[in-house]
N, C-alpha and C positions, 0 to 999 in steps of 0.2 A: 911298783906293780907294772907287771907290761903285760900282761891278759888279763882279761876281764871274761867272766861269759855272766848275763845276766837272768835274775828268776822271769820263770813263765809267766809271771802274776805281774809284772809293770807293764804299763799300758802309757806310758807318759814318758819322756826324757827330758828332765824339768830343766829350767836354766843355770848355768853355770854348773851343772853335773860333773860334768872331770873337764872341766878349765882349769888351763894350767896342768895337766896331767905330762907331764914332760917324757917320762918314763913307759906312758902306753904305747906298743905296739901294735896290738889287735883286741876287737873285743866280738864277743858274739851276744847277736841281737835277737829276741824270741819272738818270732811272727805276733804275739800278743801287743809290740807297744804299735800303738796307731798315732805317736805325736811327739817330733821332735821339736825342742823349743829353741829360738835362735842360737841360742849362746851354750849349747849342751857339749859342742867341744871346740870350744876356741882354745886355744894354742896349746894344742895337742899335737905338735908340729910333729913327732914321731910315729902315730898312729899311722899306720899301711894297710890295715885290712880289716876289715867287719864280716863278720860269717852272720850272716841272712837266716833263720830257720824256717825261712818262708818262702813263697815261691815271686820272679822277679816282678810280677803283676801285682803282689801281696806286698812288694817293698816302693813300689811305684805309690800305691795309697795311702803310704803314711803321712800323714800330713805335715808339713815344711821340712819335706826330706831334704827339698833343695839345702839348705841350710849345712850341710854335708859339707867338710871342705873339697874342694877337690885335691885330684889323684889318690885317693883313695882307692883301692881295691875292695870291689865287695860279691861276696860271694856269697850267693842263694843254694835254700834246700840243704842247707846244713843241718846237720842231727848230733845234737850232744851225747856225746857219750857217757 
C-alpha cells in the first residue's frame, strides 16, 4: 500500500496505526483528526508527504503532532477528490 487518504470521521491516530508500513509513501489527513498518538508511524521510513485537509494553524493544533518523524513533507488545504 503506498497511499492512504483517510475518512473525515477519525479524529484520533491511535498507536502503532501503520508501524512498520514499509511500503507507504504518502497519506492524506482530514482536518477532523485532532490527536496523533506517539508510535502512529514508526518505521514508516518511506513516507515523504501528508496532504493536510486543513489549514497550517489547524495542523499546528493537533495534538502531539510533534511525534511526526522528520523530513517529512506536508502539505495543507488539500481537497480530496
Amino acid at each position: 500500500m503506498e497511499t492512504i487518504v483517510l475518512s473525515n470521521q477519525l479524529t484520533i491516530l491511535n498507536q502503532y496505526t501503520f508501524t512498520n508500513c514499509s511500503g507507504l509513501t504518502s497519506i492524506t489527513i482530514p482536518n477532523s483528526v485532532k490527536k496523533f498518538e506517539d508510535t502512529a508511524f514508526v518505521n514508516c521510513e518511506n513516507l515523504s508527504d501528508i496532504y493536510f485537509c486543513g489549514s497550517e494553524d489547524e495542523w499546528r493544533r493537533i495534538e502531539n503532532v510533534a511525534s511526526i518523524p522528520d523530513g517529512i513533507r506536508i502539505h495543507y488545504e488539500h481537497k480530496i477528490m
